[in-house]
N, C-alpha and C positions, 0 to 999 in steps of 0.2 A: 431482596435478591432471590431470584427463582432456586431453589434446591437442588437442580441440576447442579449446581457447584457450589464448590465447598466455600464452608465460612470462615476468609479470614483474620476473625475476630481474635484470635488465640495468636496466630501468625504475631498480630497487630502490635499485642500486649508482650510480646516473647521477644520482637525486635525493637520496643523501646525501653525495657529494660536491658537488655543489652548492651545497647547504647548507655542509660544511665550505668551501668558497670563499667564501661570502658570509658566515663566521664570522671568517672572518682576515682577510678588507677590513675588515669591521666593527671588527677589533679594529685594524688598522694605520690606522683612521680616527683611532680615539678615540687612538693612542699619538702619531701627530704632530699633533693637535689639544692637545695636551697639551704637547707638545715646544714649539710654536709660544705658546702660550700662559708658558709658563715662560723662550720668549723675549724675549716680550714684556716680562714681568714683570721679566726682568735688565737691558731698556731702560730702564724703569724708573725701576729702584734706581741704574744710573748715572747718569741722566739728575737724581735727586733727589740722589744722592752730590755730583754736579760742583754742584749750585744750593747745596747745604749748605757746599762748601767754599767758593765763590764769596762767600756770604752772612757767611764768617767772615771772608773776605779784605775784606769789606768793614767789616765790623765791627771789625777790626785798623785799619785806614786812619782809620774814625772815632774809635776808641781814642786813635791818635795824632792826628788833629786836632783833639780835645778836648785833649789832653794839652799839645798847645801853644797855644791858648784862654787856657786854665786859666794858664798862664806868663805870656802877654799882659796878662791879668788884673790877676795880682799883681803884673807892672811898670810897668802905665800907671793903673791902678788906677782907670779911667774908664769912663761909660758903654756908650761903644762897644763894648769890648773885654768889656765884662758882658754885653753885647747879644750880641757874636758868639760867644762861649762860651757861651750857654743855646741859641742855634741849631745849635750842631754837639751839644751835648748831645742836645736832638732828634733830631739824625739820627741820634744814636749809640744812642739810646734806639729810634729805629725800625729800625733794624739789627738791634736784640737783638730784637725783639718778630719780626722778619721771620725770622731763626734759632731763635727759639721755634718759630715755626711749623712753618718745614722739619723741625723736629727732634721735632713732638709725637709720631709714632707707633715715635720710635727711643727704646726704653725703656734702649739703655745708656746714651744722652748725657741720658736724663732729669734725670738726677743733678748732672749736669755743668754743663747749662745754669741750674739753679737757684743753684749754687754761680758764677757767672759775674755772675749776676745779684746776690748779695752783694757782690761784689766791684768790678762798674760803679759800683753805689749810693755805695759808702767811696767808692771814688777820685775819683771826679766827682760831690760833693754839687749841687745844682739851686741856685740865687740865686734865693731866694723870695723876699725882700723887696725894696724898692728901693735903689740901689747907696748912696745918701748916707748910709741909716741900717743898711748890712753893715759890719761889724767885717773891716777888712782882715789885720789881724793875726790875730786867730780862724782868717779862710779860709786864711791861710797857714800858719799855724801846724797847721792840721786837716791840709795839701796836705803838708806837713813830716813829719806824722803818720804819713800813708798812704805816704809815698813810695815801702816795699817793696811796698807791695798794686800798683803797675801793676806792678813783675816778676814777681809773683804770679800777678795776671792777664792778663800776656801767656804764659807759662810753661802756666797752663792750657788757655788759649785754641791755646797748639803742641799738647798733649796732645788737646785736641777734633780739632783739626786731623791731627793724626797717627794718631788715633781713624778720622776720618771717609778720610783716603787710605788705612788700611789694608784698611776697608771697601770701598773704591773699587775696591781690585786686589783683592781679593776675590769683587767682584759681577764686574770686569771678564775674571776668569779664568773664573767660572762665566760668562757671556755668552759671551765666544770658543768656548767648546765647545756651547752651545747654540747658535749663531750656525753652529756648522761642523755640526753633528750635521743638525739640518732639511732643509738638501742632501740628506746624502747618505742619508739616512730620504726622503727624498718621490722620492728618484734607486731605490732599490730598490723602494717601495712601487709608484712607476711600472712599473717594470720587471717586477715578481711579478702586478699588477695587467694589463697588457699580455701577459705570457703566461698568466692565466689567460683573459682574454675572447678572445685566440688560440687557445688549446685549446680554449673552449667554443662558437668559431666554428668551428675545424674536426670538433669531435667534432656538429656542427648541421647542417652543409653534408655530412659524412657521414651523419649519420643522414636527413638531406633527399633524399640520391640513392637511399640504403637504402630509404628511402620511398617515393621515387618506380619505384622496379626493382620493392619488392616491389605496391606499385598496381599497376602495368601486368602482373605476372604477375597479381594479382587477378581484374584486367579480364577477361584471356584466361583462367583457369581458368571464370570464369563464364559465359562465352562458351561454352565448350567443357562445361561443365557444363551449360549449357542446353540445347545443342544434344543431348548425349546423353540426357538428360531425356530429349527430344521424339523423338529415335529410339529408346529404351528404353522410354516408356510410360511413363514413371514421373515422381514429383516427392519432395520432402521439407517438411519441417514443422520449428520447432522452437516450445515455447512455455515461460514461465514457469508452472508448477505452479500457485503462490501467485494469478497474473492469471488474467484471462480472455483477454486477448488472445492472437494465435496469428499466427506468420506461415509464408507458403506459398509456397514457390518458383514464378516464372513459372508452369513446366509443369500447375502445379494447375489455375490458372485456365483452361485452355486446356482439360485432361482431363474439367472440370466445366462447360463450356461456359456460363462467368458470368464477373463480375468484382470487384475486389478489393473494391468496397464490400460486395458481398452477402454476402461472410462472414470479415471483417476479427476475428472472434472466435472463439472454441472453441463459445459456444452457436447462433452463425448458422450453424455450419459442421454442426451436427445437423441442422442443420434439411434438408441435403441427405440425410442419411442414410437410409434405409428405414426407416419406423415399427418393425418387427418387427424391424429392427436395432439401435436405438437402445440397445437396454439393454446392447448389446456396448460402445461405446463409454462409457457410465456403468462397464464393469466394469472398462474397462483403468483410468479415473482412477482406481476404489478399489485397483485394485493398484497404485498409485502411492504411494498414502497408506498402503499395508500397506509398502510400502517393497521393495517387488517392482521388481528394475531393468532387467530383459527382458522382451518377450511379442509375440508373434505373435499376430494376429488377424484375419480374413476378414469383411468385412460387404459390405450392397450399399449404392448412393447415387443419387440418383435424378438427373439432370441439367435444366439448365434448361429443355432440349426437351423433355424428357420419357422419355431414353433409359435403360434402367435399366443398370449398371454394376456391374461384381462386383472388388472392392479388396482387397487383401493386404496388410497394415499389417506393420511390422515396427519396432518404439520403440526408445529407452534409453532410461534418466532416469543425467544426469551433474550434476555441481556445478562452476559458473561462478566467478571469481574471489571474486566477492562470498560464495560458498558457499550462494546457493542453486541450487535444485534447477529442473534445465534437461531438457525431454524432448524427444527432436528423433528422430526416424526419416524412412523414406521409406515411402511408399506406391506401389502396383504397379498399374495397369489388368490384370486378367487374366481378363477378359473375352475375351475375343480365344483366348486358351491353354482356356480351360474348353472353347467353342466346341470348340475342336479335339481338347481333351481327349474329351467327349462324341463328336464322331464318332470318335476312335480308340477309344471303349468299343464303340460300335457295330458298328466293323469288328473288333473283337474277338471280338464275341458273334457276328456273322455266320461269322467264320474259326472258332471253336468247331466251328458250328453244320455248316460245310463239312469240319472234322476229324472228326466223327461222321458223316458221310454217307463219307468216307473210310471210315474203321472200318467204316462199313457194307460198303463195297466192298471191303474185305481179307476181311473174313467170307464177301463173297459169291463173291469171287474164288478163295478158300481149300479154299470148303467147296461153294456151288453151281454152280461151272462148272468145277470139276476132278472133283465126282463123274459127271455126266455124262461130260467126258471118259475119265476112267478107264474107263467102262463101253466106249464105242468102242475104248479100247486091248486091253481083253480081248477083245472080240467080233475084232478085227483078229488078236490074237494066236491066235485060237481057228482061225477063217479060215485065217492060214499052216499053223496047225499040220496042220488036218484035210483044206482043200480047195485048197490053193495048186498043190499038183501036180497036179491035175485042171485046173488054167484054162491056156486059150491062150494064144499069147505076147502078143498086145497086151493082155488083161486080167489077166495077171502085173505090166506096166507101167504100167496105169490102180491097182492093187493096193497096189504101188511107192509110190505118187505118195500115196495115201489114209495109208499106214504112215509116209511123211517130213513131210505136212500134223501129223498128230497130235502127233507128236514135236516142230514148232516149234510147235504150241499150247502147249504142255505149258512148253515153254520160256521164251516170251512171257510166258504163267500166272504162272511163278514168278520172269522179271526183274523184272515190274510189282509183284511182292509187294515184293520185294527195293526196289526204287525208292520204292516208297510208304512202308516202313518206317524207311526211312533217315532219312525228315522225321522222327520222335520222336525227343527228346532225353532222353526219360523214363531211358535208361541212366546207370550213374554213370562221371564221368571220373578214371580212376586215371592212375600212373606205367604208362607201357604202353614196353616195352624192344621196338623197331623188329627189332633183330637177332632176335628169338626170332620176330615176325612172318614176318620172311623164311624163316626157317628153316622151317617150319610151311608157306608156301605153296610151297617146292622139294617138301618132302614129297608135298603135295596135287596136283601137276604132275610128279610122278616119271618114271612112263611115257611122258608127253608129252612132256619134255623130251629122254629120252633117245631118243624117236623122231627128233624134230626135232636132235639134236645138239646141244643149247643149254650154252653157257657163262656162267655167270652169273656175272661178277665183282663181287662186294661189300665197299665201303669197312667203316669200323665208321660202325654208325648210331647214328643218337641217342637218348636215353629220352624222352617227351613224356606231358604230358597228355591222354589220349584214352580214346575208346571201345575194348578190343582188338577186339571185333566188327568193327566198321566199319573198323577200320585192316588188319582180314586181308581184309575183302571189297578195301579199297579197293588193298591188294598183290596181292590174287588178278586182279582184273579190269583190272589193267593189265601186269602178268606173261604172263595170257590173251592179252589183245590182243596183245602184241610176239609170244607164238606162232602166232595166228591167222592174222599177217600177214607172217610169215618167207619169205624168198626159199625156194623149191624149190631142195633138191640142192647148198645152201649155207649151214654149220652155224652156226646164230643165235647172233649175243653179245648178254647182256646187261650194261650197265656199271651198277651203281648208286655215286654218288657222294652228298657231303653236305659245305656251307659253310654258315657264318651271315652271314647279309644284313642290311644295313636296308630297314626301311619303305618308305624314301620312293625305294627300287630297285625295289622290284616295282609295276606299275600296277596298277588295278582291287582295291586293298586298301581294307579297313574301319578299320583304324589303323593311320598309315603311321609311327607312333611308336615300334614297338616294334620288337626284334630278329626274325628268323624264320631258322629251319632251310629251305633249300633242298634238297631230294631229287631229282636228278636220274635218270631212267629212261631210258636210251639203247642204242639196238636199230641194227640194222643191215638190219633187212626190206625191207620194198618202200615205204613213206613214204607221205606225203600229198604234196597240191598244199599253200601255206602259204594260200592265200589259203581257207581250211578249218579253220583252226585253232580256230576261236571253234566255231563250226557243229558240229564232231567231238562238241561235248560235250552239244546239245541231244536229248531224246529223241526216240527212234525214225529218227535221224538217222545214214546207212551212206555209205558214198563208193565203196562196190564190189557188183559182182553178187553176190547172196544164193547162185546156184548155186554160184558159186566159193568164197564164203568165207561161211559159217555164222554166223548172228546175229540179234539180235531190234532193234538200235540204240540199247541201255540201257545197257549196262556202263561207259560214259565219263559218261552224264547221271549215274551215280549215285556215281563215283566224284567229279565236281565238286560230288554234292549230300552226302556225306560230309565233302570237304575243307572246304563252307560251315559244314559242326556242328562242324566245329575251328577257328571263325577264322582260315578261312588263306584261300588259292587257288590253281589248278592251272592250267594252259597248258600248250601243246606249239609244237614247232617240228617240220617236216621239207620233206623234198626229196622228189620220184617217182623212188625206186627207191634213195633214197640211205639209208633208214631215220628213223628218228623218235626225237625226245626230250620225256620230260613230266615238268616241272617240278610239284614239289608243294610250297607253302610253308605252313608252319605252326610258331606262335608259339615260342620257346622259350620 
């Protein structure tokens, strides 16, 4: 997934447990809903156990108050006594019907209570008839009969009974653990339940501050995104492929001088485009749909004013969580740069234009104002040879004067060649080994040297990429100069030394980023004033009388205009009369 959008990896993991949280409340819902319910239910079956013994105990009690009825009976053998033994018979009869009941859905005592009910019926027959015309002896004799049927049925009636307490402790041992279990199930379920809505209050109230850190840096990137927008020129776009809709960062609406109603879509937003542009825009959307996921494209737009504007588009098409296809770039005002570009083409074609007027003046400098001279040289030369000792002394000295003019023409001539050609860079830059340089300009300075007495101590140099050409002119005319300008009658040292510097040590550099070799040249002559330093290297530019010391003012402008076709730069320091040093740096 492209980084443009966020990863819902964390989202992912955050709403299934969630979900598991709200799986196991649900499920510790239903299990002490359940627990509590089967507590219920053991209330119940107690509650109906004690009514069912209750109802037998009562049942026993009428048993025996029939049973002695039933006696009374047989020994007074009257009304009354018939009368109160069919009334306890009643209640003995509603007793059993009342134990029926408690007892209809307990299928073991079903048995029981049937067989209970045979046996009420024998023992205590009913006085259906009126007592004058009942056979007392029959009833007694039947009462005689039964006699084992009440141990019978009091025997059964233990056995119900012993039945229904055994049930009792039963239901009452399963209730005591249901009765304790619900505590301490609703004591955990609280407790698992309390720390899950505490974790999911604090993983809320963290992801709330998360929220709210990562807003406020929102805020401020778009802030700071705007603002560079609007110092950049520039704005961004991003739109759904599949829509027409498109939306356009502030800076748009500012660069197209409208607003956001006028082209809140991809088709209003043509409508700013140049007619003759338009179909650029129709090509990026088919490279969209060829499935093309870069492109660069240049069109114009017209503005609300009516200013026309030249735009630099630069797209992606990426895939959004949803997995469609999202195309979002920026676009550039570069308007402003073309402007500029166009007049650097101009000053381009103009400099061409002033390099071939150059060229013309190397040709003419080369070829028309050295052959003339040359011709004065020979007529000059012709002159000493045939008529110099015939001229008197003052026009020997006017002669003089005509013979040393020539020769700084001549000189002049060919520093200006030499200056003027230095600007092409048309040579190639090889591996150029310094020490073989040096070596090549003692050669070239042989004689001179050893008139002057010169010492030239040399470090090891460096190997660099360079023109050799221009690296012997630019050791020649600084080797010169410290000869030019050597004390009299005290024998010149030269020191050449070499460190590597940084950039951002030497001033007046083109990239202060990179390493450089520093070439130090250090003499012991007659020096400069310092406040001359800069000035030494401009052309045609001398600090001494021409009589004294020989020169045309080039050799230093050209030496600084060499050290500029190597990326470097040259300087100097000195003192009057203390000697001079000139630094040359260039790149390693």
């Amino acid at each position: 997934m492209n980084n443009f959008y966020i990863n819902n990896k964390k989202e992912t993991v955050l709403t299934f447990l969630f979900v598991i949280a709200l799986i196991i409340l649900s499920v510790l819902i239903a299990v002490f809903y359940q627990k509590i319910k089967a507590t219920t239910e053991s209330e119940n079956k107690i509650m109906q156990s004690y009514n069912v013994h209750l109802a037998i105990i009562e049942l026993v009690s009428n048993i025996n108050e029939v049973e002695i009825k039933q006696r009374d009976f047989i020994t007074e053998k009257d009304s009354l006594t018939a009368a109160h033994y069919n009334s306890t018979l009643i209640k003995l009869q509603n007793s059993y019907r009342n134990l029926e009941l408690k007892l209809k859905d307990d299928f073991s005592q079903k048995k029981n209570i049937s067989i209970l009910n045979e046996y009420i019926n024998k023992k205590f027959p009913p006085l259906a008839v009126p007592i004058e015309q009942y056979s007392i002896e029959k009833f007694k004799l039947n009462t005689e009969k039964n006699k084992n049927v009440l141990t019978v049925l009091l025997l059964h009636i233990n056995m119900m009974k012993g039945m229904g307490i055994f049930k009792l402790a039963t239901v009452q041992a399963s209730h005591k653990y249901d009765k304790t279990l619900p505590p301490l199930f609703f004591l955990w379920t609280s407790f698992l339940t309390v720390l899950i809505i505490s974790g999911a209050y604090w993983k809320i109230q963290t992801g709330y501050k998360n929220l709210k850190k990562t807003n406020n840096q929102l805020i401020t990137n778009k802030i700071i995104y705007e603002y560079s927008e609007e110092i950049g020129q520039l704005s961004h776009f991003y739109t759904n492929v599949l829509s027409d809709k498109i939306y356009f960062s502030k800076n748009s609406y500012k660069m197209l001088g409208s607003s956001f109603e006028e082209f809140p879509s991809l088709s209003k937003f043509i409508d700013f485009v140049h007619p003759d542009d338009r179909h650029l825009v129709k090509e990026m959307q088919q490279k969209i749909i060829e499935g093309q996921n870069a492109f660069i494209y240049y069109f114009r737009i017209i503005r609300k004013d009516g200013q026309l504007r030249y735009i630099k588009v630069t797209a992606k098409t990426i895939s959004d969580l949803f997995k469609e296809t999202i195309l979002m770039g920026i676009y550039v005002d570069i308007t402003d740069e073309l402007k500029k570009a166009k007049e650097l083409e101009e000053k381009v074609f103009d400099l061409e234009i002033s390099n071939k007027e150059l060229s013309a003046f190397n040709y003419v400098a080369s070829h028309d104002l050295q052959e003339p001279l040359r011709k004065v040289q020979l007529f000059v030369s012709r002159i000493r040879t045939e008529h110099y000792d015939l001229f008197p002394a003052g026009l020997k000295q006017s002669f003089s004067r005509i013979e040393a003019a020539t020769k700084r023409m001549e000189r002049l001539i060919n520093d200006l060649l030499v200056f003027s050609r230095s600007n092409k860079l048309d040579k190639e830059f090889i591996k150029t080994d310094l020490n073989d340089i040096l070596k090549n300009t003692i050669q070239d300075f042989d004689e001179l040297l050893k008139e002057k007495k010169t010492d030239i101590i040399g470090g090891i140099l460096p190997t660099v990429d360079a023109i050799p050409f221009q690296m012997q002119q630019l050791f020649n005319n600084i080797i010169s100069n410290s000869l030019k300008y050597a004390k009299e009658n005290i024998p010149l040292v030269i020191s050449i030394s070499t460190k590597i510097v940084s950039g951002d040590e030497i001033p007046k550099l083109r990239n202060r980023t990179l390493k450089y070799y520093q070439i130090s040249f250090t003499d012991n002559g007659i020096g400069f004033d310092q406040q001359y330093a800069e000035s030494i290297f401009t052309i045609f530019s001398r600090l001494h009388d021409e009589s004294k010391y020989t020169g045309t003012g080039i050799g230093l402008a050209i030496c600084k205009k060499i050290v500029d076709n190597h990326k470097g730069t040259i300087s100097a320091e000195g003192l009057t009369n203390n000697g001079a040093v000139f630094h040359v740096f260039l790149p390693v």
